[in-house]
C-alpha positions in Angstrom: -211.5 74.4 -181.3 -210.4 77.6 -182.6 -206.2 78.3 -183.1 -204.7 80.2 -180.7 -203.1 83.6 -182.0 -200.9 86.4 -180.0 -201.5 89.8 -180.6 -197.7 91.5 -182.0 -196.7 92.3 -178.7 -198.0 89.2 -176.7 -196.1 87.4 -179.5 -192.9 90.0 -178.3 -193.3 89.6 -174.7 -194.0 85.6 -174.9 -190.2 85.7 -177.4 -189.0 87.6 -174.5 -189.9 85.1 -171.8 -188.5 82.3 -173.3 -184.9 84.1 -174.1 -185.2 84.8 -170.2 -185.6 81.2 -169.6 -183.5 79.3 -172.7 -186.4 78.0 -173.6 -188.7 78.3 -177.0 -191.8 80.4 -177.1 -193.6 76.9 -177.9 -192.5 75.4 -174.6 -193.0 78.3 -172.5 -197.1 79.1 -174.0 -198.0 75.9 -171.9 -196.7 78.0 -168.7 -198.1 81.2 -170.2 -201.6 79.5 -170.9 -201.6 78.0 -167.8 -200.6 81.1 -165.2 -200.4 84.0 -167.3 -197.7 86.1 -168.3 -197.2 88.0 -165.4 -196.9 85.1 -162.9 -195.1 83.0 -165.8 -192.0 86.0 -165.8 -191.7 86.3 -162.6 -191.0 82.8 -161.3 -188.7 83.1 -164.7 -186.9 86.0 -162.9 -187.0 84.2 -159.3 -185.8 81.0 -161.1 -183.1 83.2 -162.5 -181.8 84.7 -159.5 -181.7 81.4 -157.7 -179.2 80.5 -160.1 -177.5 83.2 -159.6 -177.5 82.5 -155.8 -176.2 79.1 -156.4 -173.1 80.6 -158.9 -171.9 83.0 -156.7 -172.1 80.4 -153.5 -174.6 82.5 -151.6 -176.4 79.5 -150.5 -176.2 76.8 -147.9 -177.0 73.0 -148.3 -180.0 71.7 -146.1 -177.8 69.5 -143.9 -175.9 72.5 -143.2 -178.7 75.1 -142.0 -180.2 72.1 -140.3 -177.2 71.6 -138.0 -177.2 75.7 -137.5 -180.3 75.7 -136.7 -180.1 72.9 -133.9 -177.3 74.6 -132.5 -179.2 77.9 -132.1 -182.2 76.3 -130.3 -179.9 74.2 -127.7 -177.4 77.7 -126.8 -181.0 79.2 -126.4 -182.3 76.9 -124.2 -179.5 76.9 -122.3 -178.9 80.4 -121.5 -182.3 80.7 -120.2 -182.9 81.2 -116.7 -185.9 80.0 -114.7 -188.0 82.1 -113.3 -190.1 80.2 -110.9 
């Protein structure tokens, strides 16, 4: 099997990626082999901004929307009117 070797700027962009994601080139190239480098910096960035979400408290446990959600559905049903 022949090494593996990154042209200059894959070697930049793959350096890049793993600053983006605290993590060393070594352990993100299994990612970047795997999906590519586009695919690999975007769920990077999505990852990232989920983070972000979670920080700045723009997110809702699961119970939480679950119990919304219920509530929506039954003052829906109820404010229907038949028709028939």
């Amino acid at each position: 099997m022949r090494p593996l070797s990154l042209s200059p700027a894959q070697q930049r962009r793959l350096e890049r990626l793993a600053r983006l994601a605290g993590s060393s080139p070594s352990a993100m190239m299994r990612f970047v082999l795997r999906d590519g480098f586009a695919y690999t910096e975007e769920a990077v960035k999505r990852t990232q901004a989920g983070i972000a979400d979670v920080m700045r408290g723009r997110t809702m446990v699961h119970s939480r929307v679950a119990r919304e959600m219920r509530a929506m559905i039954a003052s829906y049903g109820h404010n229907r009117t038949s028709t028939t």
